[in-house]
C-alpha positions in Angstrom: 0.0 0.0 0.0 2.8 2.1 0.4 4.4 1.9 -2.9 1.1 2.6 -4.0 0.6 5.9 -2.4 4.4 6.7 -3.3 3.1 6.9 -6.8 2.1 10.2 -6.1 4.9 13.4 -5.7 3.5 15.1 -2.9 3.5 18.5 -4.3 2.2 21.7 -2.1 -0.1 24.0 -3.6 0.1 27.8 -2.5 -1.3 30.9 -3.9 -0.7 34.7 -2.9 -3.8 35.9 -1.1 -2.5 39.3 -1.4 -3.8 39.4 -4.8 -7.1 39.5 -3.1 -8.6 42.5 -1.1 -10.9 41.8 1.9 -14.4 41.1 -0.1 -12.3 38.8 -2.4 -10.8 36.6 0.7 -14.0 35.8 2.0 -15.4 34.5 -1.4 -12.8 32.3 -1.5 -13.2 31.0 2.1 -16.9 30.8 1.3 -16.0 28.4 -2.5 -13.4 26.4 -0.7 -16.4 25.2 1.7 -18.8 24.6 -1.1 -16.0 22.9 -3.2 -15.3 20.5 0.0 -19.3 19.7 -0.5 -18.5 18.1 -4.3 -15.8 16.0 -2.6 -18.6 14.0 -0.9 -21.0 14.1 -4.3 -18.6 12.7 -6.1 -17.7 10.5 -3.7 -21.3 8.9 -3.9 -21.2 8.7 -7.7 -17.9 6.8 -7.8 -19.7 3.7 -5.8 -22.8 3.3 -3.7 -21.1 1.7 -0.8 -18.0 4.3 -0.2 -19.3 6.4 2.3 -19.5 2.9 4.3 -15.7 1.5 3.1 -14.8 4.9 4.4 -16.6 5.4 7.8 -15.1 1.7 8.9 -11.5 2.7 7.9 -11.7 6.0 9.7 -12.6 3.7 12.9 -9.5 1.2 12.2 -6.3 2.4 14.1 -3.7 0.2 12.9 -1.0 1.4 10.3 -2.6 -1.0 7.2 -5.8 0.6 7.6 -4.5 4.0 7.6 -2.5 3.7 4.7 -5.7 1.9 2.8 -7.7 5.0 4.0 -5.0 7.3 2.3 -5.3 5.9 -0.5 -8.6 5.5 -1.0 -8.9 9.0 0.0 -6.6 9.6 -3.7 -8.6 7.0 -5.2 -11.7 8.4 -4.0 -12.6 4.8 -3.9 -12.0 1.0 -2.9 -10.6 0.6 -7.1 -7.4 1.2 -7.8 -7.1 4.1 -10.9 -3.9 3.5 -11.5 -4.6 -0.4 -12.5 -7.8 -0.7 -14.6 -10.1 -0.2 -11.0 -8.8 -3.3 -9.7 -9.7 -3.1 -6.0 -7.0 -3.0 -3.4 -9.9 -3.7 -1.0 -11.7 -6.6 -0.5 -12.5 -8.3 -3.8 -15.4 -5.8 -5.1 -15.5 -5.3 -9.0 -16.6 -1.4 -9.4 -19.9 -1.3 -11.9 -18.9 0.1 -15.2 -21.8 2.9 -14.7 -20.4 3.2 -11.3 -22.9 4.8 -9.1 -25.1 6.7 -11.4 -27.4 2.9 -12.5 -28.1 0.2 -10.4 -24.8 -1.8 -9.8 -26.6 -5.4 -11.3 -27.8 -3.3 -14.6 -26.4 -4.2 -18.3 -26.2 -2.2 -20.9 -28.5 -4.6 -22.9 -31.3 -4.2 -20.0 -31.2 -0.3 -20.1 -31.0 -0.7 -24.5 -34.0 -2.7 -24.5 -35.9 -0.5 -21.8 -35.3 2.5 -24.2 -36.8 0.7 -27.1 -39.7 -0.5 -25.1 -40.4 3.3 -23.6 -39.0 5.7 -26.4 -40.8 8.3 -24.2 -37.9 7.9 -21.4 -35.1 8.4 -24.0 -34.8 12.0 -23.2 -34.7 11.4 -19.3 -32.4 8.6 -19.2 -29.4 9.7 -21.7 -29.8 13.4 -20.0 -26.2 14.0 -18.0 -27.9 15.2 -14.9 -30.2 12.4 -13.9 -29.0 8.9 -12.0 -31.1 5.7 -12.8 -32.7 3.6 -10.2 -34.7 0.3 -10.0 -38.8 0.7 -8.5 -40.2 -2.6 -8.5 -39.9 -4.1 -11.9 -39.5 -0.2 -13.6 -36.1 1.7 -14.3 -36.6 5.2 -13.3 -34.3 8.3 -13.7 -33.7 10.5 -11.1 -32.8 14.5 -11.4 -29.5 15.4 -9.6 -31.3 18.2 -8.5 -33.9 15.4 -5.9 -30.7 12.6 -5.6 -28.2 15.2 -4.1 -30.2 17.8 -2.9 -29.1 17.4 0.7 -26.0 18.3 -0.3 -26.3 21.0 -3.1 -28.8 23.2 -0.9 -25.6 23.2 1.3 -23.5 24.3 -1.6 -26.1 26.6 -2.9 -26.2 28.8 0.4 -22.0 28.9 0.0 -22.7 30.0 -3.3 -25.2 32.9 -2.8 -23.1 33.8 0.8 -20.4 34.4 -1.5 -22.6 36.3 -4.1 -23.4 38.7 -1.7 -19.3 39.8 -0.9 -18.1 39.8 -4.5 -18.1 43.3 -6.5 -17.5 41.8 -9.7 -21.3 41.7 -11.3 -20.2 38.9 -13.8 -19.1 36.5 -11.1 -21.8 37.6 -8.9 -24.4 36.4 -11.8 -22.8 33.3 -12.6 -22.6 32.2 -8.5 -26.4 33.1 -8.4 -27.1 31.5 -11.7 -25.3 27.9 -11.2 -26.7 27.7 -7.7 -30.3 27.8 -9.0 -29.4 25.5 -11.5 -29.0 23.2 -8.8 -32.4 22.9 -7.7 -33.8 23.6 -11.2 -31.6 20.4 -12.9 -31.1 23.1 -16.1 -27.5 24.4 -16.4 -27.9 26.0 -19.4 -27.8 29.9 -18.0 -25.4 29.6 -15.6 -23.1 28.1 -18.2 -23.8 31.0 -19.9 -22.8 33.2 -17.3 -19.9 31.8 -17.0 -18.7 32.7 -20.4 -19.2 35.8 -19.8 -17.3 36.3 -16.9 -15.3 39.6 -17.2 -12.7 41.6 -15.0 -12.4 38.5 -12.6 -10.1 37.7 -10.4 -11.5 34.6 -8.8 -12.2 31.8 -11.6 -14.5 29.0 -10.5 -16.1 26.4 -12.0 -18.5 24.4 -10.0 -20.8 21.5 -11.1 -21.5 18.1 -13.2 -19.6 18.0 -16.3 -17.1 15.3 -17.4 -18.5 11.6 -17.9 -15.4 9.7 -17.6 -16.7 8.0 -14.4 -19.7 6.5 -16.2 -18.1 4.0 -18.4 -21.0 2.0 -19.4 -22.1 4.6 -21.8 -20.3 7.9 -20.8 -23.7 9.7 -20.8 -23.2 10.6 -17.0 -21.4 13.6 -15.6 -19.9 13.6 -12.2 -19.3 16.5 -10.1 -15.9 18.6 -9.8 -14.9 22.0 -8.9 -11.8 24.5 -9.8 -11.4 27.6 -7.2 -8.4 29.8 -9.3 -6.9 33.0 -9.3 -6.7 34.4 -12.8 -3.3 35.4 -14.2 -4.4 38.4 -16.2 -1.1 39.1 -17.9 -0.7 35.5 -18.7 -4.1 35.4 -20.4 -4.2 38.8 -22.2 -1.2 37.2 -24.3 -3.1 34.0 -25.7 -6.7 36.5 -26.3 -5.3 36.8 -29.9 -5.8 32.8 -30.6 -9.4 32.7 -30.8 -9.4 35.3 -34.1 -7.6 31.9 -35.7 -10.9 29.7 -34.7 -12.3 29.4 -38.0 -9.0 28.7 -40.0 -8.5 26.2 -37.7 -11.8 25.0 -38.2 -11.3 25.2 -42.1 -8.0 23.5 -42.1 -9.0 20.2 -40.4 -8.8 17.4 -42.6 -12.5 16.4 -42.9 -14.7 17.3 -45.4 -16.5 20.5 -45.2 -19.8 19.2 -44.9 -19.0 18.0 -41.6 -17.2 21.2 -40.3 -18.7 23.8 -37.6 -18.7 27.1 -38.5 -21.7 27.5 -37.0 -19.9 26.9 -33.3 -19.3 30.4 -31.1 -16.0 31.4 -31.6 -15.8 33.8 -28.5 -13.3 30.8 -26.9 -11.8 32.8 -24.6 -8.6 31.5 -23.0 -7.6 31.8 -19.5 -4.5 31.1 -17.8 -5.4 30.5 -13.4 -3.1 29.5 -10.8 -5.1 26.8 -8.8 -6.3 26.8 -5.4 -8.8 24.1 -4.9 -10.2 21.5 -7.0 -12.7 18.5 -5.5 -14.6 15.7 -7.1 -13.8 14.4 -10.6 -11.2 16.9 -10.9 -8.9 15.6 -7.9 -9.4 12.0 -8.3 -6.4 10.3 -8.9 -4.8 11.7 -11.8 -4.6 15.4 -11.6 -6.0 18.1 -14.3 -3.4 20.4 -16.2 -6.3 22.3 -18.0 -10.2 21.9 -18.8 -12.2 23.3 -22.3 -16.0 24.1 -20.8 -18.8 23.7 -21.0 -19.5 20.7 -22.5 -23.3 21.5 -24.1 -23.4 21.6 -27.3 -26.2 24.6 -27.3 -23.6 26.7 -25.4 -21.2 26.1 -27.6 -23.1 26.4 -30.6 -23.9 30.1 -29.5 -20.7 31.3 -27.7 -18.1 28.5 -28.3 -16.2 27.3 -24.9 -13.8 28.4 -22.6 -10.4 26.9 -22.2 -8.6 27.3 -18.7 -4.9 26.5 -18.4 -3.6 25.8 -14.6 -0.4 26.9 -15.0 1.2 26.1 -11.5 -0.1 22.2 -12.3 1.9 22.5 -15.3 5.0 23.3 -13.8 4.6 21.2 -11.0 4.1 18.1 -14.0 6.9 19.1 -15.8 9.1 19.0 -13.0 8.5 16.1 -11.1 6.9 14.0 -14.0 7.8 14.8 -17.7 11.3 15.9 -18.1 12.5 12.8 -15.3 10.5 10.2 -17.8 12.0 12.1 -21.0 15.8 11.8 -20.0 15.3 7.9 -19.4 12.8 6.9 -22.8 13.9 9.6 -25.3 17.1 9.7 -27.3 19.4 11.7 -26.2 19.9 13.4 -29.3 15.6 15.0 -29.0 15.8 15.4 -25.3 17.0 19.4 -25.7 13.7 19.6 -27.6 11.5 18.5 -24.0 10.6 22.0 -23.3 8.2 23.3 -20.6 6.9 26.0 -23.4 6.0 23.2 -25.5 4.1 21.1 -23.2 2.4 24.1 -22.1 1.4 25.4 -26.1 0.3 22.0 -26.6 -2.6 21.2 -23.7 -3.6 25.1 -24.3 -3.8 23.5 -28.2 -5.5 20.4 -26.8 -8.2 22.3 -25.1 -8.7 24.5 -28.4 -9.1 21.1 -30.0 -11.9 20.3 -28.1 -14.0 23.0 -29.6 -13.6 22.0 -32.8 -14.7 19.1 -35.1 -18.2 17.4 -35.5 -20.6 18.7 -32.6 -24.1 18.0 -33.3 -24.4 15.5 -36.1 -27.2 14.1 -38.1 -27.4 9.9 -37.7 -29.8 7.5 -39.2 -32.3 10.9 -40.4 -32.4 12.5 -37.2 -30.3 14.8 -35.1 -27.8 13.7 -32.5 -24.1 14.4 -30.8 -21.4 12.5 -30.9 -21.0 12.0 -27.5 -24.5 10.1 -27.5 -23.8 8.0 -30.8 -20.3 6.9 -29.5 -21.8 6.5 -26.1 -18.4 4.9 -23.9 -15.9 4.7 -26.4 -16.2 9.0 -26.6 -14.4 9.8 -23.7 -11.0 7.8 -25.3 -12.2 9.0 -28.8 -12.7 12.7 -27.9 -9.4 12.6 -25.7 -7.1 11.2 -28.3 -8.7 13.5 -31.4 -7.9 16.7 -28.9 -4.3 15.6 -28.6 -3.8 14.8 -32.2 -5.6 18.4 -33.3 -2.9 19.4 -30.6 -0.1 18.7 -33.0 -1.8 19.6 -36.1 -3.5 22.5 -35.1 -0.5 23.8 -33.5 1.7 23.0 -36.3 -0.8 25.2 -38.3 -0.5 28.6 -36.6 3.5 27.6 -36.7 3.2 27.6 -40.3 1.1 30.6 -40.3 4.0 32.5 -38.1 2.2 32.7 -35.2 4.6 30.7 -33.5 8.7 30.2 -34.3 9.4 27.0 -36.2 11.9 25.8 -33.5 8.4 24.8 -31.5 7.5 22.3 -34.2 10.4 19.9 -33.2 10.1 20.6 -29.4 6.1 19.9 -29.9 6.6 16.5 -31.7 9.5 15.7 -28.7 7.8 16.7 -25.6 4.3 15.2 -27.0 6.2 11.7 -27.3 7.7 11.9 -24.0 4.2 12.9 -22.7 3.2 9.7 -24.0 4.8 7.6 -21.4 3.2 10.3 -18.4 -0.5 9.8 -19.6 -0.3 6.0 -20.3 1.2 5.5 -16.8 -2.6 6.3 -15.9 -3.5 3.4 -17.5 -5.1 2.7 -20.8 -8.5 1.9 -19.1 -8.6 5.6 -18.5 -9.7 8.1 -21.5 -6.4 9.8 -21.4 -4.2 6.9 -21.1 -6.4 5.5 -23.6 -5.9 7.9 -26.1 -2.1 8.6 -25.9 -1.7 4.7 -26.5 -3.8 4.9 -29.8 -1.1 7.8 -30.8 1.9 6.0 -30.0 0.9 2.9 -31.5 -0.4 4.5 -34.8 2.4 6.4 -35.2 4.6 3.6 -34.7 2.8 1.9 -37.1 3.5 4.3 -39.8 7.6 5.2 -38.9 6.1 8.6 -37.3 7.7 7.2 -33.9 11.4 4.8 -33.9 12.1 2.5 -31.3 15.5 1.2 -30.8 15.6 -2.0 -28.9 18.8 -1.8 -28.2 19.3 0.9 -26.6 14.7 1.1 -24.7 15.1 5.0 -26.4 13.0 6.1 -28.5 12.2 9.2 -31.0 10.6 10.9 -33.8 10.7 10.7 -37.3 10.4 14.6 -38.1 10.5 13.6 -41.8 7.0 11.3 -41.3 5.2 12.6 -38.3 3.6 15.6 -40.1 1.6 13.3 -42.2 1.1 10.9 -40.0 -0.7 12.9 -37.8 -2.7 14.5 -40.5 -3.8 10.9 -41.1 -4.8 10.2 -37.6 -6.6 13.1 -37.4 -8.7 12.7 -40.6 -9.6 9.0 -39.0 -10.8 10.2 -35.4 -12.8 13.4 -37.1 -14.1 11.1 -39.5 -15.6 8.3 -36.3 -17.3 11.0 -35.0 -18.8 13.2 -37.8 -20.4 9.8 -38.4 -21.2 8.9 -35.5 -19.6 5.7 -35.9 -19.7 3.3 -32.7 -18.1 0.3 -33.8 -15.5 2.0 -35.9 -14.5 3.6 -32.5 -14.7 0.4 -30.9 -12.7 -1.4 -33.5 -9.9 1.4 -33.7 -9.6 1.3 -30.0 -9.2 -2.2 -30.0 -6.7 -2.5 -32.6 -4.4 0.6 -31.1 -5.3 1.2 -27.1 -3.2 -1.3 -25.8 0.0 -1.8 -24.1 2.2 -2.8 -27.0 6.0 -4.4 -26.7 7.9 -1.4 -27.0 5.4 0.5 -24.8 5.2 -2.1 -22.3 9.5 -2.1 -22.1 9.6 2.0 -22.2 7.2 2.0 -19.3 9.1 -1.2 -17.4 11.5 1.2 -17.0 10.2 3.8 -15.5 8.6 2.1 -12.4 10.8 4.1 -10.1 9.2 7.2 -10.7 6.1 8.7 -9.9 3.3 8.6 -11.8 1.5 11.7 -11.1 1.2 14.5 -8.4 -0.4 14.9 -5.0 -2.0 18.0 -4.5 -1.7 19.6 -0.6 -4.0 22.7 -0.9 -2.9 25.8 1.1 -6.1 26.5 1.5 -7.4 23.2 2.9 -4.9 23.9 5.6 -5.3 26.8 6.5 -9.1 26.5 6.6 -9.0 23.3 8.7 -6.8 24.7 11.3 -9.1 27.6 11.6 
């Protein structure tokens, strides 16, 4: 259990509260304490009997059961993250649709229920309602009745902090999300939160990834971000969203299935982090998020990317450049560059925002996310990181950026391959970095030497290569195609030989970070 929990660099987390004037302090006091409420939402989605696993090893003294509690508490879970949600308690298998359907349900069973109630369709695909079992009947749930115990508390933190905050942007979007939370309709309040303006506090608070749910990915869990916006940082990147629709125009898919018709405000902000709970904390940390994720808001104002810039450098340093001095030739390593991996997840999170969106399937009008229902999360993650490459490859041919950041993009990618698969290739990210390596091994794009366990690129093949990968994942989901998705992550999301030796050799390190929130401590103690 130890080496388990050694897995994770304990890093500290400050941030400079003199940033903040009085009014502002208390708003952050006042998110912090809602954020700490997510923690135990989430905690419910993740499995129905955690609360219980949790309360018993709280009452154990001995040294095992603390260090199982510890790391269940970075698990947020009994099931093991890091090892495709084995459990390193008991011998419990976690439900693929973890908490949000009845543990015993298939995915034929809640198939066939659709077919035989149409009417329910609506209800039980919607992201913010959990299924149940009544008698012989499946029923769904809003979040807003399941949790309310829980968001009425984080609704009166939100309007508390409301009522301090001088900034009338923030002040509508608190008010706004925490009536969404007894209303079930997000849709406003992730307006709001586009429009936030002249901010110094950056928060995003709510159900929005569907990672956790992987019978059909149709669920979101809950997570929260308290930040501090770096206003210099940000003003620099505001000119990347003019090159939205070149970008757009330039992917290689055909222009029937492009979307011009997206927003293209996309603003881009750069935070430092102070908080995060729920989906966002467990086990593998976030280095950025591109939100919101409905399509209508999108459709009318595009999305908004947030960079976490001190998660970055904290990655960089303890994880990244330690795995690229052992699995990269020695002759790219000068090309692993912390500006590199930073352009690239800002070009990742772009990436997000473009491609096929709403589509049209069988005559009627869908999303991708719903036709490629648990094979999305791996598909979306993967076509994010490849637009990365080529969409940042774009704006350095268009001069935006110096050609010396094409190499060090290719290089630090590659070596970023071996930090995201280490999550495991269970997990949407791991997932999709393995379909890149293994693809672009495939085609010469990546060269293994067995000789020496280094590896490198192939700057005279990777350009098209990646093009080609591209075209492929846009095309899957401007389809809408299920079991090309499910055949193509087959064939390439596994642990391959030269993968499974690069990674062999890396066991020493660790694989991600531990947060330890200023914050949190300081609030505690108080």
């Amino acid at each position: 259990m130890q080496d388990k929990i050694n897995q994770f660099a304990v890093i500290p987390i400050s941030y400079d509260d003199s940033l903040l004037d009085n009014r502002e302090k208390i708003v952050m006091e006042k998110l912090y304490r809602a954020s700490k409420v997510i923690d135990e939402i989430f905690l419910n989605q993740v499995f129905d009997r955690n609360q219980e696993i949790r309360d018993s090893l709280r009452q154990l003294k001995d040294d095992h059961s603390k260090l199982h509690y510890d790391y269940f508490t970075i698990m947020f879970g009994p099931f093991d993250r890091l090892d495709q949600n084995k459990p390193f308690i008991g011998q419990i298998t976690k439900p693929l649709g973890a908490n949000f359907y009845p543990s015993d349900i298939s995915k034929e069973e809640f198939e066939n229920w659709l077919v035989q109630n149409p009417g329910d369709k609506q209800r039980f695909t919607s992201e913010f309602t959990v299924i149940r079992r009544e008698g012989e009947k499946l029923i769904a749930i809003p979040y807003s009745e399941f949790y309310r115990n829980q968001l009425d508390l984080i609704t009166r933190w939100l309007l508390d902090a409301a009522e301090y905050t001088d900034n009338p942007s923030l002040k509508k979007y608190l008010q706004t999300r925490a009536a969404a939370f007894s209303t079930n309709d997000y849709y406003e309040s992730d307006l709001a939160w586009m429009d936030l303006r002249d901010n110094k506090i950056e928060l995003v608070i709510g159900p929005y990834e569907v990672y956790e749910d992987e019978l059909f990915n149709y669920k979101a869990s809950f997570e929260s971000f308290v930040t501090i916006k770096d206003s210099q940082e940000s003003a620099q990147l505001e000119h990347l969203a003019a090159f939205l629709p070149d970008i757009e125009k330039n992917l290689p898919l055909a222009d029937t299935d492009k979307s011009y018709s997206r927003g293209q405000e996309s603003p881009i902000v750069v935070v430092q982090l102070v908080f995060s709970a729920g989906d966002a904390k467990a086990g593998v940390q976030t280095l950025a998020f591109n939100l919101p994720n409905d399509e209508r808001v999108r459709q009318l104002k595009g999305s908004k990317k947030v960079m976490l810039k001190n998660m970055h450098e904290a990655k960089f340093k303890a994880l990244l450049y330690p795995i690229a001095r052992i699995v990269m030739d020695p002759s790219q390593l000068p090309a692993v560059t912390f500006d590199a991996f930073f352009k690239h997840t800002l070009m990742h999170e772009i990436s997000h925002g473009v491609g096929p969106g709403f589509i049209e399937r069988n005559g009627h009008k869908s999303e991708v996310k719903k036709e490629l229902k648990e094979t999305y999360s791996r598909i979306e993650e993967c076509k994010a990181d490849v637009l990365g490459m080529y969409n940042l490859s774009y704006l350095i041919d268009k001069g935006v950026y110096p050609s010396a950041l094409s190499e060090q993009m290719y290089s630090t990618f590659l070596a970023g391959v071996f930090r995201s698969v280490r999550f495991g290739i269970n997990e949407a990210h791991g997932a999709g970095t393995a379909i890149i390596y293994n693809y672009l091994l495939e085609k010469g794009a990546y060269v293994y030497d067995p000789q020496t366990l280094k590896v490198k690129v192939n700057f005279n093949r990777i350009g098209q290569a990646i093009h080609d990968l591209a075209a492929e994942l846009l095309t899957i989901e401007a389809r809408g195609d299920y079991q090309g998705a499910c055949d193509f992550i087959q064939q390439y999301a596994v642990r391959s030989a030269s993968l499974e030796k690069l990674c062999a050799e890396l066991t020493h390190l660790p694989v991600d970070i531990r947060p330890v929130f200023e914050i949190e401590k300081k609030y505690t103690e108080k």
